[in-house]
C-alpha positions as a Markdown table, in Angstrom:
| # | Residue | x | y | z |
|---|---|---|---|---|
| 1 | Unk | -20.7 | 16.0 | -9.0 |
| 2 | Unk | -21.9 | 12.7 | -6.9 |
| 3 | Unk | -25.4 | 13.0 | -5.5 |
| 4 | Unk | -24.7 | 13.3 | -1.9 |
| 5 | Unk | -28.0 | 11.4 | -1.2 |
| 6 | Unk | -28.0 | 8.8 | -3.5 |
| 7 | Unk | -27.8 | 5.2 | -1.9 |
| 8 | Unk | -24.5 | 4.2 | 0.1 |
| 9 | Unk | -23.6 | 1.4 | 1.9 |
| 10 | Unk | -21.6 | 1.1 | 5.0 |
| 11 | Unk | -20.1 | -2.4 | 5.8 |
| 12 | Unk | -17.3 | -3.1 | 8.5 |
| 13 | Unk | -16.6 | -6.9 | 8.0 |
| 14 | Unk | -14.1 | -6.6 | 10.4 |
| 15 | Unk | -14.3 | -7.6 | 14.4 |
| 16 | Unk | -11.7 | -5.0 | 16.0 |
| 17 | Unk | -10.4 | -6.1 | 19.3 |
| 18 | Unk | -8.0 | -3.5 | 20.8 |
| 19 | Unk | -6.3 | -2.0 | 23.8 |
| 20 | Unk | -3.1 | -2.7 | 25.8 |
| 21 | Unk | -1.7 | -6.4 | 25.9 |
| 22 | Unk | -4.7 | -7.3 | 23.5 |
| 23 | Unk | -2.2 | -9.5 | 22.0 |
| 24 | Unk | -2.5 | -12.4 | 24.7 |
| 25 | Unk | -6.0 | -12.6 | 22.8 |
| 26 | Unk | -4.2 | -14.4 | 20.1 |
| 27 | Unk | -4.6 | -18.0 | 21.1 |
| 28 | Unk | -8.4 | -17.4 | 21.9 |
| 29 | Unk | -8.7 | -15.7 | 18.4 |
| 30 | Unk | -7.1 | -18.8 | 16.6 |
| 31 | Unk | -9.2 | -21.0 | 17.9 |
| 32 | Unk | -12.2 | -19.4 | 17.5 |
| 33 | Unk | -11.1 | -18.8 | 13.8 |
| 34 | Unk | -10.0 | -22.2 | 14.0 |
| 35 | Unk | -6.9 | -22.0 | 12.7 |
| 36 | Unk | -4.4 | -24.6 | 13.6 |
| 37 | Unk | -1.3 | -23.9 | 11.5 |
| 38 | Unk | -0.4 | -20.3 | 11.1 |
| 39 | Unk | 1.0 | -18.6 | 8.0 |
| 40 | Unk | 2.8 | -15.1 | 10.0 |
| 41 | Unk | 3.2 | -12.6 | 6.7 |
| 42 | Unk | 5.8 | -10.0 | 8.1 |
| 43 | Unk | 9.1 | -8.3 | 7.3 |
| 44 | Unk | 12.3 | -8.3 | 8.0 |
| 45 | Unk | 12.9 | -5.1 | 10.1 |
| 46 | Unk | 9.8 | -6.7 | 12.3 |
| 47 | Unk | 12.0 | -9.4 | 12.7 |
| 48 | Unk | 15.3 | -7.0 | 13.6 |
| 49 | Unk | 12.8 | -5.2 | 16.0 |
| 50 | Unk | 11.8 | -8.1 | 18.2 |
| 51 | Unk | 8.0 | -8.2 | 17.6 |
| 52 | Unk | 8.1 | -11.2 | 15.9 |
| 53 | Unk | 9.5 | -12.8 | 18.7 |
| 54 | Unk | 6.7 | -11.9 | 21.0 |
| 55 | Unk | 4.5 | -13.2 | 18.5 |
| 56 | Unk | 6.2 | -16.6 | 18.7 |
| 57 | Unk | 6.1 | -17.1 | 22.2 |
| 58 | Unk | 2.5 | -16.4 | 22.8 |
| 59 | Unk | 2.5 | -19.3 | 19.5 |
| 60 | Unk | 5.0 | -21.8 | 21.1 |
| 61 | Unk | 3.7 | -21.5 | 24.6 |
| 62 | Unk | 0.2 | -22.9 | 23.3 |
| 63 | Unk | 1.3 | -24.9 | 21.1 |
| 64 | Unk | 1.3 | -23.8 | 18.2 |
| 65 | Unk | 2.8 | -24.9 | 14.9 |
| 66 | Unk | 3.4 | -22.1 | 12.7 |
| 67 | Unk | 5.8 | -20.7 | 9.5 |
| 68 | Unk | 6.6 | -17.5 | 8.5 |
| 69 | Unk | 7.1 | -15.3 | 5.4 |
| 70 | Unk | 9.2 | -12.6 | 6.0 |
| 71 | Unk | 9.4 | -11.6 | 2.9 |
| 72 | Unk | 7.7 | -8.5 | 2.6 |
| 73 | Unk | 8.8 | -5.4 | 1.0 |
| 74 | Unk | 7.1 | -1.6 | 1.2 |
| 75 | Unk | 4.9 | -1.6 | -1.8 |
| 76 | Unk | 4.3 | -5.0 | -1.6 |
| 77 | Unk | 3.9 | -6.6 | -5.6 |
| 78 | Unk | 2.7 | -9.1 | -7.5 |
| 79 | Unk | 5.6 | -11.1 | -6.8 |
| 80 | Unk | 6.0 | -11.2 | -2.8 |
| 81 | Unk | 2.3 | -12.1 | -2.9 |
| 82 | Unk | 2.2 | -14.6 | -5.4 |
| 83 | Unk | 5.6 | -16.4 | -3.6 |
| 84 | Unk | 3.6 | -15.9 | -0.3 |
| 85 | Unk | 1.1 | -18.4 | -2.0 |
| 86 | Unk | 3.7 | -21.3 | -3.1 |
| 87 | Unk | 5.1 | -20.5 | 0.1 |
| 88 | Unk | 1.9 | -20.9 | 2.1 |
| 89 | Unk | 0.9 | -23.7 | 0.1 |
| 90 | Unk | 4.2 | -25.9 | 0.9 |
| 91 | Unk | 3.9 | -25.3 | 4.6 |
| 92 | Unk | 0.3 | -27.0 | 4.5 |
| 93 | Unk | -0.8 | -23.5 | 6.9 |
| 94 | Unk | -4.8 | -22.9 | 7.4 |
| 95 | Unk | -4.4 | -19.5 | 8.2 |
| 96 | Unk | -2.6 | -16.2 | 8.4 |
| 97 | Unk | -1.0 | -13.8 | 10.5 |
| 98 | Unk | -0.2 | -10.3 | 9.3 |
| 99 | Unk | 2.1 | -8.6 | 11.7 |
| 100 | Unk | 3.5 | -5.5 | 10.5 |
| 101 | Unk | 1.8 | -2.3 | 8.6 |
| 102 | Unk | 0.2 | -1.8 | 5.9 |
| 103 | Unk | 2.7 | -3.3 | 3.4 |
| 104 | Unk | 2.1 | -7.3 | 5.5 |
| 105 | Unk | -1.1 | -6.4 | 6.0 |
| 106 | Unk | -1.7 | -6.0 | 2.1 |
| 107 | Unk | 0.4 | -9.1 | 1.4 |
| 108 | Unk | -1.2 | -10.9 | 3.5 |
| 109 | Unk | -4.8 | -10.0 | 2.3 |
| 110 | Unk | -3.3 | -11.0 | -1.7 |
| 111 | Unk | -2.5 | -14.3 | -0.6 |
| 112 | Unk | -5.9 | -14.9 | 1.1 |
| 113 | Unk | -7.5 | -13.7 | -1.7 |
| 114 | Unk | -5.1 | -16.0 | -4.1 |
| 115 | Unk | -5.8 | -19.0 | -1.6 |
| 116 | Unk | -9.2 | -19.2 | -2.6 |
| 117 | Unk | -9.7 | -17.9 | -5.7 |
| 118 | Unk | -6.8 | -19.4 | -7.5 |
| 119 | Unk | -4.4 | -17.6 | -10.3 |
| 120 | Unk | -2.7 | -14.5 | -9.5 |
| 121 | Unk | -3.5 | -11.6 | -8.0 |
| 122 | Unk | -2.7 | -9.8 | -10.5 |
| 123 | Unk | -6.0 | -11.0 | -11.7 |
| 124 | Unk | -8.0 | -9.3 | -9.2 |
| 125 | Unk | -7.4 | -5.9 | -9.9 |
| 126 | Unk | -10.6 | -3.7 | -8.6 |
| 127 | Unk | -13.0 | -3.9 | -11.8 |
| 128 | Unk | -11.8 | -7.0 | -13.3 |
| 129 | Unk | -11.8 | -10.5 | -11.8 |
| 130 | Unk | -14.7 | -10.1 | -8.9 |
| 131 | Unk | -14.1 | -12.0 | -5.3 |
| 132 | Unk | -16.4 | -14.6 | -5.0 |
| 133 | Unk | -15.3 | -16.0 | -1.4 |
| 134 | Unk | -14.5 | -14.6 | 1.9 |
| 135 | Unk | -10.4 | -14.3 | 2.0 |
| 136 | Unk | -8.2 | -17.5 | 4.0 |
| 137 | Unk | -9.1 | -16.4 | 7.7 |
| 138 | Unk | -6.5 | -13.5 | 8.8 |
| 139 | Unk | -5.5 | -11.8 | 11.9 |
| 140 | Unk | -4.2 | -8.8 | 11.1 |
| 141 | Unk | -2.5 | -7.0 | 13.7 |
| 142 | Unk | -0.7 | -3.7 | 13.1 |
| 143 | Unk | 2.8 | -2.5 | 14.0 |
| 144 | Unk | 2.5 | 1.1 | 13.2 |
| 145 | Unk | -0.2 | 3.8 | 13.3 |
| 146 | Unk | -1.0 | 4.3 | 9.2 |
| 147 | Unk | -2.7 | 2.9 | 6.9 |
| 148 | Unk | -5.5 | 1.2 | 8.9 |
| 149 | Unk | -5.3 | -1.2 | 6.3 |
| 150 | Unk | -6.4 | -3.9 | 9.3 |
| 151 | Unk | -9.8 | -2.2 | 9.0 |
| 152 | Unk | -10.1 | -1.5 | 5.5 |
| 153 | Unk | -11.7 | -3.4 | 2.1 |
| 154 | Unk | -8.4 | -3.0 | 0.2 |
| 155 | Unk | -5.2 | -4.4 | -0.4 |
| 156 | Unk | -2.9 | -1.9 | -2.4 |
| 157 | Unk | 0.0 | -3.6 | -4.6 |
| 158 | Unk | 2.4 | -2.7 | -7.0 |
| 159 | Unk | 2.8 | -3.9 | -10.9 |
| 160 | Unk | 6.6 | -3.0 | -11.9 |
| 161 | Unk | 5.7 | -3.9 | -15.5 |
| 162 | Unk | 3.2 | -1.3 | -15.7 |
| 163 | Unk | 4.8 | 1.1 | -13.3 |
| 164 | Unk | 1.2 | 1.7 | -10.7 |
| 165 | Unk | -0.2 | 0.4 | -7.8 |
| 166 | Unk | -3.6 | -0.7 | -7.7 |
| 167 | Unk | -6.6 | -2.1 | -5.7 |
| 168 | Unk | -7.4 | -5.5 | -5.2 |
| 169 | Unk | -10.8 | -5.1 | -2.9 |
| 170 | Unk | -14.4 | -5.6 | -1.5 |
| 171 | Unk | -15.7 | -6.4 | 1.4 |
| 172 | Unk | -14.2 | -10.2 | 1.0 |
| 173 | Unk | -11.0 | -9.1 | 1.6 |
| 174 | Unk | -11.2 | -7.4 | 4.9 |
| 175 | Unk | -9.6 | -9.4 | 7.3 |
| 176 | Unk | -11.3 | -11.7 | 9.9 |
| 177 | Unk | -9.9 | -10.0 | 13.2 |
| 178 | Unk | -7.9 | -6.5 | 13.8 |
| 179 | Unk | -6.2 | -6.9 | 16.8 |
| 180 | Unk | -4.6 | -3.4 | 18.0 |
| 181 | Unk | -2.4 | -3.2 | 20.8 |
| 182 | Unk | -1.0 | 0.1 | 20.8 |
| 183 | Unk | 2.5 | -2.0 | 22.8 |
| 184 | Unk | 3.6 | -3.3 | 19.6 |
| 185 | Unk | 4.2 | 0.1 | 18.2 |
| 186 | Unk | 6.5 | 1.3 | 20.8 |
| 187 | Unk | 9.5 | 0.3 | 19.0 |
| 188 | Unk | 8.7 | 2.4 | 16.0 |
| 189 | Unk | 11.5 | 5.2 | 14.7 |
| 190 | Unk | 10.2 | 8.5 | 14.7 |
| 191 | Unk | 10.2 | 9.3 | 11.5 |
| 192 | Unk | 8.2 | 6.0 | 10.6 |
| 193 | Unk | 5.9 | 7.1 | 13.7 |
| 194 | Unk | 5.3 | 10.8 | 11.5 |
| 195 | Unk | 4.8 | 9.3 | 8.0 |
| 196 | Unk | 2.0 | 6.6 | 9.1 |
| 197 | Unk | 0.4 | 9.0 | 11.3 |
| 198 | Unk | 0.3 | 11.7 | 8.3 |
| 199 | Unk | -1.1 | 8.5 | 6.5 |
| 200 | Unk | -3.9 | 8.3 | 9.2 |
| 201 | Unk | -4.5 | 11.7 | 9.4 |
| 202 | Unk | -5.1 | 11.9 | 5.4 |
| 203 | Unk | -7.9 | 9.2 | 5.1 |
| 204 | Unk | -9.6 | 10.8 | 7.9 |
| 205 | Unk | -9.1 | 14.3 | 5.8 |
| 206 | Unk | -10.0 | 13.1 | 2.7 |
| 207 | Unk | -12.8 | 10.6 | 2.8 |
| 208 | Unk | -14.5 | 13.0 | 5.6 |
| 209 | Unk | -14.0 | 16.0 | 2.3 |
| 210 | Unk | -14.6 | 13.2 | -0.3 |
| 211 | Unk | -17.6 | 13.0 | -2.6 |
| 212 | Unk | -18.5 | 9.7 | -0.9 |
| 213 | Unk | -18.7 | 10.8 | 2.2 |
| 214 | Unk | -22.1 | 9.9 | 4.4 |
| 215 | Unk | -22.9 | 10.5 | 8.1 |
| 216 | Unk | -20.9 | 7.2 | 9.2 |
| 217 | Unk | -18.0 | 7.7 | 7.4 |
| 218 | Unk | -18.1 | 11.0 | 9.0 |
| 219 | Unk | -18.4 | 10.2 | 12.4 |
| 220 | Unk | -15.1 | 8.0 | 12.7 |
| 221 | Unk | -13.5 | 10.6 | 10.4 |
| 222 | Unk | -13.6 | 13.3 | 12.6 |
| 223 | Unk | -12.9 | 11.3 | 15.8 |
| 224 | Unk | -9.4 | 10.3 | 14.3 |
| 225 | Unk | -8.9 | 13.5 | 13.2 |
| 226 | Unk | -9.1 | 15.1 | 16.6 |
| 227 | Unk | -6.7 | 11.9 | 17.8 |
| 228 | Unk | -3.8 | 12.6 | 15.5 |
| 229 | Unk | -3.9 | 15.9 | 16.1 |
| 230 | Unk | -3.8 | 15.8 | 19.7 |
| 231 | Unk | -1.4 | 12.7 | 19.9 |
| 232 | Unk | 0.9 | 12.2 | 16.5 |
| 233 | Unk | 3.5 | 14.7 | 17.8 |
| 234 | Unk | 3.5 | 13.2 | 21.1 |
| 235 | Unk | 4.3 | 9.9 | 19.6 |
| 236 | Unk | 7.1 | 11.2 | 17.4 |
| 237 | Unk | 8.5 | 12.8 | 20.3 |
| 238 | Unk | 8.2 | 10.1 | 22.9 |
| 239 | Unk | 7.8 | 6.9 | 21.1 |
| 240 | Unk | 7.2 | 4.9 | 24.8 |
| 241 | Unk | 4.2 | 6.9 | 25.4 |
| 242 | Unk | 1.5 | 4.7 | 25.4 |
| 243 | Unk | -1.5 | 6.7 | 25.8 |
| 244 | Unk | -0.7 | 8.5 | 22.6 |
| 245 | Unk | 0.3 | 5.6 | 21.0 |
| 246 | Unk | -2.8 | 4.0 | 22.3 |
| 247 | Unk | -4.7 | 6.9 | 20.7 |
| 248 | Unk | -2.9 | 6.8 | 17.5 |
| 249 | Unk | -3.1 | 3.1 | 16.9 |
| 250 | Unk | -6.9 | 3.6 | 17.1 |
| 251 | Unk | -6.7 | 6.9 | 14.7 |
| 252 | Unk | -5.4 | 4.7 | 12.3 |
| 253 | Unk | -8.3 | 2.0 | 12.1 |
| 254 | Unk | -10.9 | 4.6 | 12.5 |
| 255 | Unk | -9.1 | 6.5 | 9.5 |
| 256 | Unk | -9.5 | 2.9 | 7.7 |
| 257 | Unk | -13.1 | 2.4 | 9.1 |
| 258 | Unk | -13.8 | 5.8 | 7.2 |
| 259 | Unk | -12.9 | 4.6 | 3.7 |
| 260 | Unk | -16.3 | 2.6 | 4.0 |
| 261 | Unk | -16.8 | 0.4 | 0.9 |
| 262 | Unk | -15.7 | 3.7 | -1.1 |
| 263 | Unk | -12.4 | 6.0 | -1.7 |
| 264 | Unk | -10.3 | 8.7 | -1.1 |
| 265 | Unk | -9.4 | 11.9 | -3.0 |
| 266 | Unk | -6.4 | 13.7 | -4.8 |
| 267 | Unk | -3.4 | 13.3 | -2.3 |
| 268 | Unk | -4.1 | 9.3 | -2.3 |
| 269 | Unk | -3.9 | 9.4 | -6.0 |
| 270 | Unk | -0.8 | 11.6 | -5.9 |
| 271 | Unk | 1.0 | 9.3 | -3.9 |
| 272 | Unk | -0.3 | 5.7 | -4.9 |
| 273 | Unk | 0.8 | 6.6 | -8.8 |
| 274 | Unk | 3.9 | 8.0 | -7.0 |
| 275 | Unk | 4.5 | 4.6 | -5.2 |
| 276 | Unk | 4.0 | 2.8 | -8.7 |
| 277 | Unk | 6.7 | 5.1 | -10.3 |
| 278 | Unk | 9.5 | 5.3 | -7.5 |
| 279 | Unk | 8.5 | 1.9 | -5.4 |
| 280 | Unk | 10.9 | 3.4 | -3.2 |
| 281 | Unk | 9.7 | 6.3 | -2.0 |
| 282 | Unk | 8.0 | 6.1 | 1.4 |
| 283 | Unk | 3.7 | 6.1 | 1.1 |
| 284 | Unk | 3.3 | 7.8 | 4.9 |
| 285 | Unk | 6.4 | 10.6 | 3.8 |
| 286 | Unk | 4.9 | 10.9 | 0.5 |
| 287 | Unk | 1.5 | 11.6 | 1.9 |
| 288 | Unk | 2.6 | 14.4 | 4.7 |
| 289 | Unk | 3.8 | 16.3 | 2.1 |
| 290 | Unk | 1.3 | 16.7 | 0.0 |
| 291 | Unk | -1.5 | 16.9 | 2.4 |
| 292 | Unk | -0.9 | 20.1 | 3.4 |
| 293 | Unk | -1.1 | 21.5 | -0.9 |
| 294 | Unk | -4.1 | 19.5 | -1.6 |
| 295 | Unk | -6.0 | 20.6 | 1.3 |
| 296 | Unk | -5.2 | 24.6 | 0.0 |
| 297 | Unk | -5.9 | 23.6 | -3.7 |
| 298 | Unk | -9.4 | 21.9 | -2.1 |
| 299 | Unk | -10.8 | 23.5 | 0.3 |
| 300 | Unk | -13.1 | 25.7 | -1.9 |
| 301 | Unk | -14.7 | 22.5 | -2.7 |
| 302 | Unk | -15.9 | 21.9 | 0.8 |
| 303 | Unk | -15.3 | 25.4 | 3.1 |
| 304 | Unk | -17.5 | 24.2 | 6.0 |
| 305 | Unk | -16.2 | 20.8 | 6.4 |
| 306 | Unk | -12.7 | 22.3 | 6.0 |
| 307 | Unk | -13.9 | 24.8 | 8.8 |
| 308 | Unk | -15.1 | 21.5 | 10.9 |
| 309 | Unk | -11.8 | 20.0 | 10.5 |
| 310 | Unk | -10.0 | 23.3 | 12.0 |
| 311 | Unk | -12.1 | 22.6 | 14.8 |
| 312 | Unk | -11.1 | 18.6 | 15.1 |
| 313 | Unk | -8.0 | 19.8 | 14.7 |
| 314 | Unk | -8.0 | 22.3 | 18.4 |
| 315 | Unk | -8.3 | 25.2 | 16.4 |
| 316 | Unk | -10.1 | 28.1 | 17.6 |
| 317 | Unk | -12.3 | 29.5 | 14.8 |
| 318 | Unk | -14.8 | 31.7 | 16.6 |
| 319 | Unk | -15.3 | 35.1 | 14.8 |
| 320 | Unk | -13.4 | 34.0 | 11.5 |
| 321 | Unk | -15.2 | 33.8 | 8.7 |
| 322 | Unk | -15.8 | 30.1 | 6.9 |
| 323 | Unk | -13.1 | 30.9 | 4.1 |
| 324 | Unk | -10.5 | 32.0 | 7.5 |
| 325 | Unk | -11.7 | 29.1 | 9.3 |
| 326 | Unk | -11.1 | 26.5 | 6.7 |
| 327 | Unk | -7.5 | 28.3 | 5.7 |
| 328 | Unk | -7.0 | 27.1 | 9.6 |
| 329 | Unk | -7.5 | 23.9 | 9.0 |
| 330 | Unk | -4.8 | 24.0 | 6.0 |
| 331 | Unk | -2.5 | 26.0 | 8.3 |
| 332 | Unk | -2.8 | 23.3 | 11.3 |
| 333 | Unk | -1.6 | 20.5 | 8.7 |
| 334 | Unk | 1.3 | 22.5 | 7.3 |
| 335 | Unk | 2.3 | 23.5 | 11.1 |
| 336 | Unk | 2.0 | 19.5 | 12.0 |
| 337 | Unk | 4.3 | 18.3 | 9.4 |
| 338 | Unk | 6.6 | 21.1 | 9.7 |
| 339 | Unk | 6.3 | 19.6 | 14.0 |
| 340 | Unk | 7.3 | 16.1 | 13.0 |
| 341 | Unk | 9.9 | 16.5 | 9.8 |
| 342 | Unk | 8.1 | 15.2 | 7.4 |
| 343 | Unk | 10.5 | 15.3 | 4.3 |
| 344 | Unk | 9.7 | 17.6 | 1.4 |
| 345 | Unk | 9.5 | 16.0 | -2.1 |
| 346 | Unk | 12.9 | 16.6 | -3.3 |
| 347 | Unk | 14.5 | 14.9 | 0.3 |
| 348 | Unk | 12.0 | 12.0 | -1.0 |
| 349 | Unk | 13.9 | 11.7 | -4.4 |
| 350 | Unk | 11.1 | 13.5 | -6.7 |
| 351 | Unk | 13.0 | 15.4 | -9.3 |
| 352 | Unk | 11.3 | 18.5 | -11.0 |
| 353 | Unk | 11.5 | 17.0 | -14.3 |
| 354 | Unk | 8.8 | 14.2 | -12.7 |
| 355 | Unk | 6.3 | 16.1 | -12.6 |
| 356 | Unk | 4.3 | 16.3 | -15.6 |
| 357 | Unk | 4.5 | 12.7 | -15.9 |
| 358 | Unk | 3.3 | 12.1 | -11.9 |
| 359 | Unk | 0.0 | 14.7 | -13.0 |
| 360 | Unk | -1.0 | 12.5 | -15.7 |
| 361 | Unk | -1.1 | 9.7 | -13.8 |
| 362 | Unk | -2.4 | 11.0 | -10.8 |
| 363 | Unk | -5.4 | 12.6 | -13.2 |
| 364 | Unk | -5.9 | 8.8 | -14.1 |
| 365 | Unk | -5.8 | 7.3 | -10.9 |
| 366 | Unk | -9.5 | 6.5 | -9.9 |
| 367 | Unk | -9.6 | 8.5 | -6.6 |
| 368 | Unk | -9.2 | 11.1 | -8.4 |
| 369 | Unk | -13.2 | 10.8 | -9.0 |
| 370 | Unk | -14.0 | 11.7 | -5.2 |
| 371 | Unk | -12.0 | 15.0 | -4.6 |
| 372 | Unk | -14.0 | 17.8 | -3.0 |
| 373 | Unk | -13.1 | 20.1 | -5.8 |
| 374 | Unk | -12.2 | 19.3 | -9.7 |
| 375 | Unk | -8.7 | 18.6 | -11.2 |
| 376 | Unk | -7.3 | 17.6 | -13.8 |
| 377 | Unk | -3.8 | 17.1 | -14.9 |
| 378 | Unk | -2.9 | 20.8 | -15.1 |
| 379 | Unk | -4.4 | 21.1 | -11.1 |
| 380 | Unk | -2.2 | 18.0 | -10.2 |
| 381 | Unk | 1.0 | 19.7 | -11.6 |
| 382 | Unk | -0.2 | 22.7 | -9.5 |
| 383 | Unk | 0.0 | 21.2 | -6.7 |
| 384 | Unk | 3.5 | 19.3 | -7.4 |
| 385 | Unk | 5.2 | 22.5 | -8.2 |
| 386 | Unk | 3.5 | 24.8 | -5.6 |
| 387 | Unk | 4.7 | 21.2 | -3.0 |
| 388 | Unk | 8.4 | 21.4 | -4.4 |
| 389 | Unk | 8.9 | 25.4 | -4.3 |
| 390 | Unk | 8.1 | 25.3 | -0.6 |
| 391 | Unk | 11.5 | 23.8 | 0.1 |
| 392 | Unk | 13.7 | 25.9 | -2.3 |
């Protein structure tokens, strides 16, 4: 067990500039950041959606000389980032762009870090090969309502040959400038609307629950917790509605805000070592349906905070007791993912015979070390099989 009162540290590196149209900031951004020769770090269905564009003409009406790498897959790896260095490199670009969600977000941050640290990132795993520089100036600005990775210390990417994703972090990475405007995210699919905003809603959960958690984590924890609950299913039901997507884009980077310099708990190591077995299984899908479990299996770890998270979450828990009230809070997230369709486990392409070999390396991931209540690989496999009977 963490001493809750030992010394923490609380660090936001990031300047957050957000609201609707906050884009046209760009230009004033740049050249405050002074960057003269954008690199934009994006993807392909960004591209096919048309937000590149807008990017380009805010760029090309100020003159702007710019490339992009569109190259970015979901569960960005060592190789997209590392060819988004030779590739930034051989355009002679001073800065970067990352327009997208938490997949160009991440790349982005690995070639910043790359750019002036040298090598590859697969160097700069969390715990070996220490940043030493503040990351290539980036903009990140965020497509969808998820990870919050604009706001966060970490950049998550996949190694194929060892079959994980892991953490290339610190406060050097966080990006320059956040720039939210909740306009871009109107042309988001539902289902990509529900799986980020589960995302959001589960680093709120579990780093308000986690063993790290501290009054200011707290604070920006519960807010976006109240805002996903009150907004996500609007936004998956009428994707042009821009005060909930106004409200969810700024869940999100409160969510990422609450990760602090710190971690997360069991569903985040569930689903990262999930993402480093099947790369192609969606993080936000993956992460709505195990929420839900892990917040049953947990809650005994931290009843009154559950309780406090019914509450965020528009319950009324008046007369229940605190073992009712935080049973609530489980109930609320099972009835909001059941709301928006999030997939079950089996839909996602998880077979039954994965799951002894998902526990152990779930009990190895290193979030494993801040979940409200103890598990091990036998709990992990409880919560997998208890997960995949709910849809038979």
């Amino acid at each position: 067990m963490l001493d809750i009162y030992s010394i923490k540290t609380f660090e936001v590196p990031t300047k957050l500039i957000s609201g609707v149209d906050s884009i046209k900031k760009l230009d004033e951004i740049l050249r405050n950041l002074e960057i003269k020769k954008p690199l934009i770090v994006t993807d392909k269905g960004i591209k096919e959606a048309g937000l590149l564009e807008k990017l380009e003409i805010i760029l090309k009406n100020k003159g702007y000389e710019y490339s992009v790498y569109d190259q970015v897959i979901v569960n960005p790896d060592v190789a997209t980032v590392d060819k988004g260095l030779e590739f930034f490199n051989s355009c002679n670009c001073d800065g970067l762009i990352a327009l997208g969600g938490g997949s160009s977000i991440d790349t982005a941050k690995g070639i910043g870090v790359i750019d002036k640290h040298g090598g590859s990132i697969l160097e700069y795993e969390f715990g070996k090969k220490p940043l030493t520089e503040r990351i290539t100036p980036l903009v990140a600005i965020p497509t969808t309502a998820g990870t919050g990775s604009e706001g966060t210390m970490w950049a998550v990417i996949t190694d194929h040959e060892r079959k994980v994703k892991y953490n290339v972090g610190g406060p050097l990475i966080a990006p320059q400038i956040a720039l939210v405007d909740p306009k871009l995210h109107i042309s988001l699919p539902a289902h990509i609307t529900a799986g980020t905003g589960m995302d959001a809603l589960c680093h709120a959960i579990e780093c308000y629950t986690s063993h790290y958690a501290q009054p200011l984590t707290d604070s920006v924890a519960l807010l976006a917790i109240e805002y996903c609950a009150k907004y996500l299913r609007r936004a998956v039901a009428n994707g042009e509605d821009i005060e909930a997507r106004y409200y969810m884009a700024l869940a999100a980077t409160l969510a990422g805000f609450s990760y602090g310099s710190e971690s997360a708990g069991a569903v985040h190591a569930m689903t990262q070592t999930l993402g480093g077995i099947k790369p192609d299984v969606p993080h936000g899908a993956a992460v709505g349906s195990l929420l839900a479990p892990v917040m049953l299996y947990n809650w005994m770890g931290e009843p009154e905070k559950f309780k406090r998270i019914a509450i965020a979450m528009g319950k009324n828990v008046r007369g229940l007791t605190t073992r009712e009230a935080a049973l609530t809070a489980v109930d609320a997230v099972f009835d909001l993912a059941e709301d928006i369709n999030i997939p079950s486990l089996q839909e996602l392409g998880v077979k039954e015979e994965d799951i002894e070999k998902l526990a152990i390396a779930a009990e190895n991931d290193p979030q494993t070390i801040g979940n409200p209540r103890d598990i091990n690989r036998e709990g992990y496999e409880e919560i997998y099989r208890y997960t995949y009977q709910l849809a038979e």
